[in-house]
C-alpha positions as CSV (number, residue, x, y, z in Angstrom):
1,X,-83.3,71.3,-71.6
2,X,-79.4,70.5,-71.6
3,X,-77.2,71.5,-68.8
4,X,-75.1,74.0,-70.9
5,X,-78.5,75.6,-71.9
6,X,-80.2,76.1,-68.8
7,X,-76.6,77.8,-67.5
8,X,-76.6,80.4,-70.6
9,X,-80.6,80.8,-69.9
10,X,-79.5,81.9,-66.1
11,X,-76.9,83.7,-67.1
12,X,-78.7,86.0,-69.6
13,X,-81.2,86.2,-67.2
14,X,-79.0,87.4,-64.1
15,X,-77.5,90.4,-66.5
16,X,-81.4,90.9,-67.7
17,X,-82.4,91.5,-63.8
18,X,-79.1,93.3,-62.9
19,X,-79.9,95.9,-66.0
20,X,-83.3,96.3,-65.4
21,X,-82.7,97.1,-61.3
22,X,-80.0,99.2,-62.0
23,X,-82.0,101.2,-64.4
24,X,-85.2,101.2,-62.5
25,X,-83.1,102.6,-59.0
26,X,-81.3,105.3,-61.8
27,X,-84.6,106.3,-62.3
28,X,-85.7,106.0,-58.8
29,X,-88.5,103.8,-59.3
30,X,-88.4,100.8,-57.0
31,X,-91.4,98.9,-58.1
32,X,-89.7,97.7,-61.0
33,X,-87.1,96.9,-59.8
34,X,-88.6,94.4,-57.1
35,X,-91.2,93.5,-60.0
36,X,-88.4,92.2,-62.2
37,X,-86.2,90.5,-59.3
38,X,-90.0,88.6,-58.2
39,X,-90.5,87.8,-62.1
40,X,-87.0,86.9,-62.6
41,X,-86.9,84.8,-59.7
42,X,-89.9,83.1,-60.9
43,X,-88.4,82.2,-64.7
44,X,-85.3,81.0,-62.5
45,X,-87.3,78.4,-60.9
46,X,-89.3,77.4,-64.0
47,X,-86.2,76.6,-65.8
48,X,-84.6,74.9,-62.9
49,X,-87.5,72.6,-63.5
50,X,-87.4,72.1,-66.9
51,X,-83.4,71.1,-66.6
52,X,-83.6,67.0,-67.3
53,X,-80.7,66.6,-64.8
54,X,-81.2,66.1,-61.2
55,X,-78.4,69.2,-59.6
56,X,-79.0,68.9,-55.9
57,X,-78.5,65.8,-54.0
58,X,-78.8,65.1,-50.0
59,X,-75.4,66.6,-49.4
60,X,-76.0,70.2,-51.4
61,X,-79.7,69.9,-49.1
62,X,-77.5,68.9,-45.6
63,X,-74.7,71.9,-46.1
64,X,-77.8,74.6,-46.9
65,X,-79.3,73.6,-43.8
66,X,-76.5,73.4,-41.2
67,X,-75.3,77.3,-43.4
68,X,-78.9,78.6,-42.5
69,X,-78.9,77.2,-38.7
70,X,-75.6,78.6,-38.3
71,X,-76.6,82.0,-40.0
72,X,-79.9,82.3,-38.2
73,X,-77.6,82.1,-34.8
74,X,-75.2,84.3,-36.0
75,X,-77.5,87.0,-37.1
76,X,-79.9,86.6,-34.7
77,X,-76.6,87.3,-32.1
78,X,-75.1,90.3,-33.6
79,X,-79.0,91.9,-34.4
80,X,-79.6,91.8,-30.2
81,X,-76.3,92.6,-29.4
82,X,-75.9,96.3,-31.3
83,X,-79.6,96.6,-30.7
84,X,-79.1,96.7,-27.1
85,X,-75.6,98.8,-27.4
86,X,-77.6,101.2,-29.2
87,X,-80.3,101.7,-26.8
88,X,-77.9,101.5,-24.2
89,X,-76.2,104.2,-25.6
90,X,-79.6,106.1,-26.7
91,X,-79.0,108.7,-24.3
92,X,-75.6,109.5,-26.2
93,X,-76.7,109.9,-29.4
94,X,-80.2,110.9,-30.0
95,X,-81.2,108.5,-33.1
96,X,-79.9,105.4,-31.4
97,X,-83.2,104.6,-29.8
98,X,-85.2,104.7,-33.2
99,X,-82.1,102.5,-34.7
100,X,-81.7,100.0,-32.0
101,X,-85.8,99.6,-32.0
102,X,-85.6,98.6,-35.8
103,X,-83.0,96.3,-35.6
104,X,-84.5,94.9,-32.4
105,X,-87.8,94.8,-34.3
106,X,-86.6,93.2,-37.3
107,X,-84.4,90.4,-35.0
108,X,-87.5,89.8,-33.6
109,X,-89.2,89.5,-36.7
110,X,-86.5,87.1,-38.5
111,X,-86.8,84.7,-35.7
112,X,-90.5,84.6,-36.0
113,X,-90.1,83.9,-39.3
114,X,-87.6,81.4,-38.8
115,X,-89.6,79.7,-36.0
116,X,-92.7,79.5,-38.8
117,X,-90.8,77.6,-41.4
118,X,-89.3,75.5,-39.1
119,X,-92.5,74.8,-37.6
120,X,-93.9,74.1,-40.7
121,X,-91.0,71.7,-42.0
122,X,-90.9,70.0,-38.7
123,X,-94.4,69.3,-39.5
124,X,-94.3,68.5,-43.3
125,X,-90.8,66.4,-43.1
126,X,-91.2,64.7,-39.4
């Protein structure tokens, strides 16, 4: 597969996700939708690896990984810092507890995440 091909194959199959999501939340059914972003995901790779051309080099690999360090700080920051406004302010407003929990939660969560991969690269690459 071509350059120009594989781009009109992404492409067509972008729109063919975007339609079908938009459709499947229209009619309030959400396990299509995340059934054809999975599926569609999974096409997207397969032709990626059909294309004969080599697109990603050292430098496109360096950039995504000093974005996601700096976005895993970033994140990570502003998650604990409105999660522990909110419950500061839980008293204030009665659903800030249950909101700050969740997003203290899920902070928690993403970092455990992040600190699996990364152990798992460290091991795999070093």
């Amino acid at each position: 597969m071509n350059e120009q091909t594989y781009s009109k194959s992404r492409k067509i199959m972008i729109i063919f996700i975007g339609v079908v999501v938009a459709i499947s939340v229209i009619l309030e059914n959400l396990i299509i939708a995340f059934a054809v972003i999975i599926f569609g995901m999974a096409i997207l790779v397969g032709l990626k690896h059909r294309l004969n051309i080599k697109i990603e080099d050292e430098r496109i690999f360096t950039i995504a990984q000093k974005a996601s360090m700096r976005t895993v700080q970033i994140f990570g920051f502003i998650m604990a810092t409105i999660s522990i406004t909110m419950l500061i302010l839980r008293d204030t407003f009665e659903n800030f507890e249950l909101i700050g929990s969740v997003l203290a939660y899920s902070a928690c969560g993403f970092l455990i995440l992040y600190g699996l991969f990364y152990g798992y690269y460290s091991r795999k690459l070093g």
